[in-house]
N, C-alpha and C positions, 0 to 999 in steps of 0.2 A: 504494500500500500504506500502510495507518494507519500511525501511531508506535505502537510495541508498548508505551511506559509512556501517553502522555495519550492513545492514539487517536484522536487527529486524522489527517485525511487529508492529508498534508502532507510535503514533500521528508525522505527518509531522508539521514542522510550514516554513520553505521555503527551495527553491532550493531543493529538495526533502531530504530531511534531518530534525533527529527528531531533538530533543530541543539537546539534549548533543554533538551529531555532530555538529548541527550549529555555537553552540557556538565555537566551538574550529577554526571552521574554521573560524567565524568572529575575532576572535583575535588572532591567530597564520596564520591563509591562508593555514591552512590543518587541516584535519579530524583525523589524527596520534595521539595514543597517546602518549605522551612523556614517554622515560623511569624514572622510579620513581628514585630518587637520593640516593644512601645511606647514610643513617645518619651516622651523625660523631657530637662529644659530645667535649667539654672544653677542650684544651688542660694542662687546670691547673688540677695537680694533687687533687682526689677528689671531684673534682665538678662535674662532670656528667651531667651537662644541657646542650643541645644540640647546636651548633657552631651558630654563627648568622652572623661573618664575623671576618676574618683574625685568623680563627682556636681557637675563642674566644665567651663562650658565652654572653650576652649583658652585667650583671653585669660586667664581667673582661673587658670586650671591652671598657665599661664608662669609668673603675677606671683609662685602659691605658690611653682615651684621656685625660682626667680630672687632672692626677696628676704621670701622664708619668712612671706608673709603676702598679702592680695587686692586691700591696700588701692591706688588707683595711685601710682606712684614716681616722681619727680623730682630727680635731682641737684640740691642749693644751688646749684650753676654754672651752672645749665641757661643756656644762651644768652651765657654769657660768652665762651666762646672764642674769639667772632666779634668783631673789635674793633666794627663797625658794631654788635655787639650785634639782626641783622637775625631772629635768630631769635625774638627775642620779639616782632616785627612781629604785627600780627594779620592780615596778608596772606600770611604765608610760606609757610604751610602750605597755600594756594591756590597759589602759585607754584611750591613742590617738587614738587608733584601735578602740573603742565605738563609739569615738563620731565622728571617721570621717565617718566609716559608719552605725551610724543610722538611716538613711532612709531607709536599708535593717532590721536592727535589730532595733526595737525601745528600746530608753534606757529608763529609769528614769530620769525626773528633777534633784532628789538630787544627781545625778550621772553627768552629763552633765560636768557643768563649776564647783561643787567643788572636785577638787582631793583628799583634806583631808580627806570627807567625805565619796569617793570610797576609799580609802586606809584602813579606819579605819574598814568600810565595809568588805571587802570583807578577809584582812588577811592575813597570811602570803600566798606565791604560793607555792602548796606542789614541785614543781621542774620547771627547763626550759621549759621541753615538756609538761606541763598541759596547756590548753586554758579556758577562762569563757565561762558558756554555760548557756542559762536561763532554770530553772530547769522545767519552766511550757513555750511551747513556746507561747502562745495563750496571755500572759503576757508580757510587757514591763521589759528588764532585771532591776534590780533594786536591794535593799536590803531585804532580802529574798528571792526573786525568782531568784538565780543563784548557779552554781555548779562548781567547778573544777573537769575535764576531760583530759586524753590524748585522742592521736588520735588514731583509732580505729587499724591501721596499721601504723607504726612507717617505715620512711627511714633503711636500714640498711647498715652495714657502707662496701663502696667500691659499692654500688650499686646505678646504674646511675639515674639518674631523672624520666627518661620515665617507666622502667621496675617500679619501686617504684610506679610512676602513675597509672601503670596499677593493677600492686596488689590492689592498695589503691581500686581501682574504683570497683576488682572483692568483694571488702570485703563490700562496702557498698549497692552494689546492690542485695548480700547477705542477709543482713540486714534492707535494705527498698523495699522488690520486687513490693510492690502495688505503693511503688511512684518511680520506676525507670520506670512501666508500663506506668505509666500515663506520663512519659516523651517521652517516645519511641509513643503511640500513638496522642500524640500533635503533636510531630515532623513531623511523616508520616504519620497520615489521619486526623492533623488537628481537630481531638476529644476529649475529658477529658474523663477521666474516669472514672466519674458518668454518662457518656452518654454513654460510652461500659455497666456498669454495667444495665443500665435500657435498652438495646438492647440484655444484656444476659436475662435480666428476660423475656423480654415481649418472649423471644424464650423457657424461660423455660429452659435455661441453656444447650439447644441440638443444635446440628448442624441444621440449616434454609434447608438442603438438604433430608439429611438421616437420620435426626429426631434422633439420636444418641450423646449421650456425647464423649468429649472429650478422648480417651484415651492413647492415642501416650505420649510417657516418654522421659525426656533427663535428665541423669541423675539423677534417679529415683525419678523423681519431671513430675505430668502430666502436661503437658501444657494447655493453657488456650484458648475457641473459636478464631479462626485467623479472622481479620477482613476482608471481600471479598470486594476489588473495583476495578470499572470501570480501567482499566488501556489505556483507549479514553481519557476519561472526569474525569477522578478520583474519581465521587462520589463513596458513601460509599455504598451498598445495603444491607448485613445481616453478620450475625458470621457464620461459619462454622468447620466444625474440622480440622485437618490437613489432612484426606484422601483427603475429598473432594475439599477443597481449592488447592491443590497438580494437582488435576483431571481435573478440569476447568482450570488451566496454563497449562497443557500438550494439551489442548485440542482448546488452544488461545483464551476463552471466545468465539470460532463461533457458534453460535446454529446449522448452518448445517454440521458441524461436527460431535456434539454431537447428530444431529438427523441420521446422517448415524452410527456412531457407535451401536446406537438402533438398529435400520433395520439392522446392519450386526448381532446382538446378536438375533436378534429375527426370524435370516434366518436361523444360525445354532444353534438354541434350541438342545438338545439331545432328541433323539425319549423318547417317553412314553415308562415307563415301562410295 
């Protein structure tokens, strides 16, 4: 049965309405969808991140309430406290970013709690935009196993936050196509992909339909088996190529659909030769 607001054919969960109308209506009290707003970015020259309130984005919006102007603030003290004085190091600020997040990156003990010991380490930083990278990641960063890097797409200058995100994002999925794969199909069927790859072999690497590889191009790069599921229940069922997968949606997964389009192909065969 359709969704009674978009009329798509597609799982009801109440009031005749699928999942995404429902929702709308239970927190707004209509099925509408709002129109999208346009973005609008920092009214401070330069910055480019996107507005969060009073035409301000969050950084400059703090620095207003904080100290009733946008300009950046500095205590006279700044770094005095520390008798080593380590905070005005031009490494520290690579160093506190280790250890605050190491439980995404594991660091080294001798790295942890002595600075001296990362400082004498690691050396001079060949520039501002270089970041530490561990050269093996399988490896806890440490002395030896790490590298100075920039980042692979650099801001450029006058250019706003998001457009720079978005470059950044086309240059690394560039760069890592099997693991941006394997993010796309966690996201949406919920699988890794050592479990696409061993549902490509056990198929033999051909479409589950028409026994056919892949060969559809974008970008003269072929694409890879599309995943076919239930769009009821969502499970998964097999890979297929993009003909077929294409075929089955035009055709809303009805088997008596697809059984009449037989019957109609096999009423008008072309006479024998």
């Amino acid at each position: 049965m359709p969704c009674s607001a978009c009329h798509r054919d597609i799982k009801l969960v109440g009031r005749g309405l699928c999942r995404a109308c429902y929702q709308r209506w239970y927190k707004k009290g209509t099925t509408d969808y709002e129109p999208k707003r346009a973005r609008t970015f920092c009214q401070i020259d330069e910055c480019g991140k996107p507005v969060v309130a009073n035409g301000l984005c969050d950084m400059h919006r703090q620095r207003l309430w904080k100290h009733g102007h946008t300009e950046q603030t500095r205590a006279d003290d700044w770094g005095t406290k520390i008798p080593t004085g380590r905070e005005r190091h031009p490494l520290f600020n690579s160093w506190a970013y280790l250890r605050k997040h190491r439980g995404r990156h594991p660091v080294s003990p001798l790295w942890i709690d002595d600075f001296l010991q990362f400082v004498a380490d690691v050396g001079e930083r060949p520039s501002r935009k270089h970041k530490l990278f561990s050269a093996d990641e399988t490896l806890p960063i440490g002395p030896g196993n790490f590298l100075w890097k920039r980042a692979v797409t650099e801001r450029a200058e006058g250019e706003d936050e998001a457009t720079a995100n978005n470059r950044r994002q086309r240059a690394y999925r560039a760069l890592r196509p099997e693991a941006y794969q394997g993010y796309e199909l966690k996201k949406r069927f919920g699988i890794t992909k050592e479990r696409y790859d061993e549902m490509s072999a056990e198929q033999g690497h051909l479409c589950a339909i028409c026994g056919q590889p892949e060969t559809a191009k974008i970008r003269d790069r072929t694409l890879t088996l599309a995943v076919d599921h239930c769009h009821s229940h969502g499970h998964i069922r097999a890979l297929l190529c993009r003909g077929c997968n294409t075929a089955l949606g035009g055709f809303r997964d009805d088997p008596n659909l697809l059984r009449a389009a037989i019957a109609y192909l096999e009423k008008h065969l072309p006479p024998p030769a």
